[in-house]
FIKOL-362118 format. One record per residue (C-alpha): residue number from 1; residue in one letter; x, y, z. Coordinates in Angstrom, 1 decimal, always signed. Each point is the difference from the previous one (the first is absolute). Last residue first. Example, Ala and Ser with C-alpha at 12.3 -4.5 7.8 and 13.67 -1.06 7.14 Angstrom:
// FIKOL-362118
+-----+------+--------+--------+--------+
: seq : type :     c1 :     c2 :     c3 :
+-----+------+--------+--------+--------+
:   2 :    s :  +13.7 :   -1.1 :   +7.1 :
:   1 :    a :   -1.4 :   -3.4 :   +0.7 :
+-----+------+--------+--------+--------+
// end
This chain:
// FIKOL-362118
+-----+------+--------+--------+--------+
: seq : type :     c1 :     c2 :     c3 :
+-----+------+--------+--------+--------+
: 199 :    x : +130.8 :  +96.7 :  +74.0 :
: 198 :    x :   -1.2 :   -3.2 :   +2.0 :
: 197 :    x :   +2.6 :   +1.5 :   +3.3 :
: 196 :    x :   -1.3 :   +3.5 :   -0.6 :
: 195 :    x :   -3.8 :   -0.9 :   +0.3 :
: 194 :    x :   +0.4 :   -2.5 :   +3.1 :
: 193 :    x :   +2.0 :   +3.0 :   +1.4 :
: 192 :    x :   -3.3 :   +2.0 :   -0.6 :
: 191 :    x :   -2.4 :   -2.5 :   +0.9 :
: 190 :    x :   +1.7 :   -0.7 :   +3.8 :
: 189 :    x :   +0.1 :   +4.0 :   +0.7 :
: 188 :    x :   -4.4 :   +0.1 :   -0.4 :
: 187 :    x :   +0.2 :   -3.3 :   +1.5 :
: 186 :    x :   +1.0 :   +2.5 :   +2.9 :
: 185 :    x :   +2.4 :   -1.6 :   +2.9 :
: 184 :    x :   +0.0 :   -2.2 :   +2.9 :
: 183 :    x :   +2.5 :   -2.5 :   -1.1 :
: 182 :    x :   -1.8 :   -2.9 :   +0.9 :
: 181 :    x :   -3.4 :   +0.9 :   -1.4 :
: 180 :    x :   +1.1 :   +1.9 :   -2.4 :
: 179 :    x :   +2.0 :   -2.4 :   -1.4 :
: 178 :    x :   -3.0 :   -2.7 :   +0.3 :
: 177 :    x :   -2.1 :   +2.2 :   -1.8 :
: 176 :    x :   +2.2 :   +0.6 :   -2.8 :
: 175 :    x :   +0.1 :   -3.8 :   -0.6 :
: 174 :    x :   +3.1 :   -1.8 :   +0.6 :
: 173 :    x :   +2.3 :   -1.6 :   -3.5 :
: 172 :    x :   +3.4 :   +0.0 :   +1.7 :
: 171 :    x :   +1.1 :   +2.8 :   -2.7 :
: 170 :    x :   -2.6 :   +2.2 :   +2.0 :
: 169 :    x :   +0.8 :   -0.8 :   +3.2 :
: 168 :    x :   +3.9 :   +0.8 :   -0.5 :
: 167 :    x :   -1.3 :   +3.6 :   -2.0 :
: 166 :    x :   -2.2 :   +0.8 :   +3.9 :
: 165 :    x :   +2.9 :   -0.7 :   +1.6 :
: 164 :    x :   +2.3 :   +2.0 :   -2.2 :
: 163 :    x :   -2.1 :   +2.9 :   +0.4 :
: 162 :    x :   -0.3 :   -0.2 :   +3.4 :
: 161 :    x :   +3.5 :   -0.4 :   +0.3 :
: 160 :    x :   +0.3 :   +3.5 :   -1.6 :
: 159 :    x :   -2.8 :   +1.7 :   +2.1 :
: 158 :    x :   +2.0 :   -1.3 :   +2.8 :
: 157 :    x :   +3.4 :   +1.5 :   -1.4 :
: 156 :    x :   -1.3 :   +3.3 :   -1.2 :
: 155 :    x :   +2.2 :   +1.1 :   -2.7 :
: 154 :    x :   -2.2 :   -0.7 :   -3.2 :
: 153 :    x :   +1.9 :   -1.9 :   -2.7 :
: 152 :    x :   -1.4 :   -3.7 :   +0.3 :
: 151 :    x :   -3.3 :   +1.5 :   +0.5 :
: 150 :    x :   -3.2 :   +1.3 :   +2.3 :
: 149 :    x :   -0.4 :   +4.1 :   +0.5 :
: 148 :    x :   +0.5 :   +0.6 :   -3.7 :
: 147 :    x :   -0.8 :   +3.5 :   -0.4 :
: 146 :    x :   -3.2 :   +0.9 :   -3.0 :
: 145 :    x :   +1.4 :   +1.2 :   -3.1 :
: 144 :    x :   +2.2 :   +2.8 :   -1.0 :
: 143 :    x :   -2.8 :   +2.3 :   -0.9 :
: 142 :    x :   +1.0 :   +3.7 :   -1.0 :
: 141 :    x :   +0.7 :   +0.0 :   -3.7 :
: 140 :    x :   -3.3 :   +2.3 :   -0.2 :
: 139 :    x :   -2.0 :   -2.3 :   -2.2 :
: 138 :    x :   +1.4 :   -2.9 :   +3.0 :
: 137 :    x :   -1.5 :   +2.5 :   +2.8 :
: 136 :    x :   -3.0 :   +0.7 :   -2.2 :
: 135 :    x :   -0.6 :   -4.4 :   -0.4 :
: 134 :    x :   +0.7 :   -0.2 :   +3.5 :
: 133 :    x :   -2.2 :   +2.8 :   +1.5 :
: 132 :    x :   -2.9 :   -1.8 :   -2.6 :
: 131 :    x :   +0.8 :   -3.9 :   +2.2 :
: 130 :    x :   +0.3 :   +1.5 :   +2.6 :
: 129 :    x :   -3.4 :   +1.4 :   +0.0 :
: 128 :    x :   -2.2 :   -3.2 :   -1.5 :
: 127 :    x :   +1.4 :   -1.6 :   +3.0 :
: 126 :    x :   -1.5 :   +2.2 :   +2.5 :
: 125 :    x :   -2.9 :   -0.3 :   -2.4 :
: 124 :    x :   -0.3 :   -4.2 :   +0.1 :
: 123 :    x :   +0.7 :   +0.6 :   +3.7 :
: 122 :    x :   -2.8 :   +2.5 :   +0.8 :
: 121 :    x :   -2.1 :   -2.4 :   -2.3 :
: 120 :    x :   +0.4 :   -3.1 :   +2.5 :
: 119 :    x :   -0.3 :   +2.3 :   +3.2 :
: 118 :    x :   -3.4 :   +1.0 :   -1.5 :
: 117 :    x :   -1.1 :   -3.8 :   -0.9 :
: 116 :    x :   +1.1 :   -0.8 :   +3.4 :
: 115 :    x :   -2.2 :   +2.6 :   +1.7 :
: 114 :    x :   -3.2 :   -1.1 :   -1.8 :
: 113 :    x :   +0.3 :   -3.1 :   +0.7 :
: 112 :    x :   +0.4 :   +1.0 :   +3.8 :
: 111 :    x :   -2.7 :   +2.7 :   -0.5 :
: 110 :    x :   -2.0 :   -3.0 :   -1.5 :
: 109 :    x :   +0.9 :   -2.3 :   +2.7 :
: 108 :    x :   -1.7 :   +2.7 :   +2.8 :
: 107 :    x :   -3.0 :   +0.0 :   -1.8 :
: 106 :    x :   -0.7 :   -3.5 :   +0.0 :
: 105 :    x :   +1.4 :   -0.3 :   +4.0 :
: 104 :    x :   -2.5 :   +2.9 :   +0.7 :
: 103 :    x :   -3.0 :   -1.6 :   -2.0 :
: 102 :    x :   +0.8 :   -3.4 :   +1.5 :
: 101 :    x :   +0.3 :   +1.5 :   +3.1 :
: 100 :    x :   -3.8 :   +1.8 :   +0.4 :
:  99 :    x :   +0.1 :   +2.7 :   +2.4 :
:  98 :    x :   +2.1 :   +2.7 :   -2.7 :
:  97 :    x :   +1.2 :   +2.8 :   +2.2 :
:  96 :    x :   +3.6 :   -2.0 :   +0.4 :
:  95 :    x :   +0.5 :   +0.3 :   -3.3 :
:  94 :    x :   +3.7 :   -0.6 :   +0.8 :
:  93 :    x :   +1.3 :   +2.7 :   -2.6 :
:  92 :    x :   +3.4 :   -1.1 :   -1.6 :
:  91 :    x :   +2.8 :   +3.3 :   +0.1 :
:  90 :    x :   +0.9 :   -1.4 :   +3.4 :
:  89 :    x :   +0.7 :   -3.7 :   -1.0 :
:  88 :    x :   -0.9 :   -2.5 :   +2.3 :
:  87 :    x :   +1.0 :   -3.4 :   +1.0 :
:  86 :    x :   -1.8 :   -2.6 :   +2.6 :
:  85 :    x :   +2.9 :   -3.1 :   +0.4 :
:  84 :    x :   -2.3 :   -3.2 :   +0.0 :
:  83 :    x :   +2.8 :   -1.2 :   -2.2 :
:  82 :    x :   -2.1 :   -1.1 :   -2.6 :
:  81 :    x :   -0.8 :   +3.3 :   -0.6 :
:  80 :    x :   +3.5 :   +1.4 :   +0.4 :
:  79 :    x :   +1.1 :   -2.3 :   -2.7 :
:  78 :    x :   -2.8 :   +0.9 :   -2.1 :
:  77 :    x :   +0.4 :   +3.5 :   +0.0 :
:  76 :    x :   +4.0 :   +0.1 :   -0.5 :
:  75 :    x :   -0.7 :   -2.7 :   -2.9 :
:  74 :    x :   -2.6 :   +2.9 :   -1.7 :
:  73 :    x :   +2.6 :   +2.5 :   +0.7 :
:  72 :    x :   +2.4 :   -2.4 :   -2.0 :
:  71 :    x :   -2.5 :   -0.2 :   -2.9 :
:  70 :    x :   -0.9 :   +3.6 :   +0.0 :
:  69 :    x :   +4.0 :   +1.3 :   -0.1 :
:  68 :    x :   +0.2 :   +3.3 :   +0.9 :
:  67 :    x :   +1.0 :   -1.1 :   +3.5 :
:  66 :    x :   -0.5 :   +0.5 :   +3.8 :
:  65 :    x :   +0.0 :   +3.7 :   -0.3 :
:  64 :    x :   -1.9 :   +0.0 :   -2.7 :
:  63 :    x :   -2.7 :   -1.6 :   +2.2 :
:  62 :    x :   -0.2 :   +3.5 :   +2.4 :
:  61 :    x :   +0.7 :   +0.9 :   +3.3 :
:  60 :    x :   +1.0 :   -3.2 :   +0.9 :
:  59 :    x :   -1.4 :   -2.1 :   +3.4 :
:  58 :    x :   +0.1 :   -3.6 :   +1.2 :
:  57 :    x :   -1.7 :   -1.3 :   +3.0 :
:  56 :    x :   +1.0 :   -3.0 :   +1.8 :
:  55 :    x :   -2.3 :   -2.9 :   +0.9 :
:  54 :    x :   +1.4 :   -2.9 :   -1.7 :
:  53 :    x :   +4.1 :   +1.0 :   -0.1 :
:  52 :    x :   +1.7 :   +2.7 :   -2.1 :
:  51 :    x :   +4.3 :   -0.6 :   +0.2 :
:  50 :    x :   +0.4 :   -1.4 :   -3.0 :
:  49 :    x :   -2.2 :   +2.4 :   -2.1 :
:  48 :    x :   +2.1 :   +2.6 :   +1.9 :
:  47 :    x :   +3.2 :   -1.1 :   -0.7 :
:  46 :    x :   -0.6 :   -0.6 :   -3.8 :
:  45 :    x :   -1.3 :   +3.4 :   +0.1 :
:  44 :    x :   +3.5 :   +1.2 :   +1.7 :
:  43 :    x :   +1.6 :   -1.9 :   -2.8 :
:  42 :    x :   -1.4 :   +1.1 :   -3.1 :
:  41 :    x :   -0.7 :   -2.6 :   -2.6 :
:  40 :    x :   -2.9 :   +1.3 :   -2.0 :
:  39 :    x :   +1.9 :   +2.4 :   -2.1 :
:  38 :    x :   -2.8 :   +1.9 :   -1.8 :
:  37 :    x :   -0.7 :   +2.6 :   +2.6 :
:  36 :    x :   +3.9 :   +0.8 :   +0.1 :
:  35 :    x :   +1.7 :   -0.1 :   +3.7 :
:  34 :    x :   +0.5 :   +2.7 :   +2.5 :
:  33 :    x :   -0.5 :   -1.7 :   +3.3 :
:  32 :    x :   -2.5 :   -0.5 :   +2.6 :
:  31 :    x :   -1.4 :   -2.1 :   +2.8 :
:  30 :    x :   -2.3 :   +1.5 :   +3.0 :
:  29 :    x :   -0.5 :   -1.2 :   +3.2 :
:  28 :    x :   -3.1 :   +1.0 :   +2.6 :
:  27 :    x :   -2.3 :   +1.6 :   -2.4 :
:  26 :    x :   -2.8 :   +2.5 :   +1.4 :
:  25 :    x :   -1.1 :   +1.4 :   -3.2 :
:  24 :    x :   +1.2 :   +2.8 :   +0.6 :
:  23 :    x :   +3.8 :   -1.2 :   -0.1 :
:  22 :    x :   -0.9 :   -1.8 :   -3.2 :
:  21 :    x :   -1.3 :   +3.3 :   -1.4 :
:  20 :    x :   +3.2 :   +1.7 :   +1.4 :
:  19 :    x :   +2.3 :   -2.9 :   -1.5 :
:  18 :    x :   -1.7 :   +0.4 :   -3.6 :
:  17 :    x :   +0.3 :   +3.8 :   -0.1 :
:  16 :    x :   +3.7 :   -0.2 :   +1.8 :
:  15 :    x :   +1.7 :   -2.4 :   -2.8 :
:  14 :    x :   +1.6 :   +2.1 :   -2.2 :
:  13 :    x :   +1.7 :   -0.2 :   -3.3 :
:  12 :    x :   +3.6 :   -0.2 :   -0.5 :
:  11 :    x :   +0.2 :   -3.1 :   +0.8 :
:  10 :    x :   -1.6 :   -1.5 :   -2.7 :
:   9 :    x :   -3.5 :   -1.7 :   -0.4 :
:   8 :    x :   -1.8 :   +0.8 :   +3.2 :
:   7 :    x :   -1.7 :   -2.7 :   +2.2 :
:   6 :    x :   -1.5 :   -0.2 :   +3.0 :
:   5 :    x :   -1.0 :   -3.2 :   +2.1 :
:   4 :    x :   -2.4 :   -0.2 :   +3.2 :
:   3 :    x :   -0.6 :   -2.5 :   +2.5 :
:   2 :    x :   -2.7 :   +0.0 :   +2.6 :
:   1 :    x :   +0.6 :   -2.5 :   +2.8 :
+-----+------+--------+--------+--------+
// end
């Protein structure tokens, strides 16, 4: 089964270049979702890493799509290689010219190396960005801070509870990865409302 996974970062962006190059590539399902490339706990991923079995294939269109992250992308690599699950990425070349497979597996972790380090400084200057719009919005009188989406105050009731849950597990002395674990959300969301209840 050949399993691919496509990724935008907010819904107002568009999915159709990754789906038609997964589509070309011959793949039979497809996961996706609009999610950030530095939150590493997105559900339909989660699915799909669940789902892959030894002998499946697994197909992006590109490793930023799977995160920006290097050391999570290097834990995505691992655990499909141990998995006996064969992965590719379509912006990777194969090197299937090369004869000798030491040379074309050597080559082919330096693109991957490569790839990460890329994704890595895409983020550090994505970030770099918002951080400058802020400082002009804030010059300008413009910036009222980023929306609370998980608090005591915000008026979704589930994102609400979460909240709460995630402040009970706290106080009862868990480790953020055992919250996350359990709870199934970002250690990203876990930090800050650790942040707020020390402050």
């Amino acid at each position: 089964m050949i399993y691919g996974y496509a990724r935008v970062s907010t819904k107002d962006q568009n999915l159709d270049r990754q789906l038609k190059a997964l589509n070309d590539y011959g793949v039979d399902k497809i996961y996706s979702e609009a999610e950030s490339g530095a939150e590493n706990n997105r559900p339909q991923l989660n699915k799909l890493l669940k789902k892959l079995k030894h002998g499946d294939t697994f197909i992006v269109m590109s490793l930023d799509r799977l995160s920006r992250d290097p050391e999570f992308l290097t834990k995505i690599i691992v655990l499909l290689d141990t998995r006996g699950i064969q992965w590719h990425a379509l912006d990777v070349p194969e090197f299937d010219e090369i004869e000798n497979q030491h040379t074309q597996r050597f080559l082919h972790s330096i693109i991957i190396e490569l790839k990460k380090y890329l994704a890595a400084e895409e983020r550090k200057r994505i970030l770099e960005r918002q951080k400058q719009g802020i400082e002009i919005a804030k010059q300008k009188g413009l910036y009222t801070g980023r929306k609370i989406l998980y608090g005591p105050d915000v008026t979704n009731k589930k994102r609400q509870k979460l909240y709460y849950d995630i402040v009970d597990k706290l106080n009862d002395g868990q480790t953020i990865y055992s919250i996350t674990k359990e709870l199934g959300c970002s250690n990203t969301l876990v930090y800050r409302i650790q942040r707020e209840l020390v402050n």
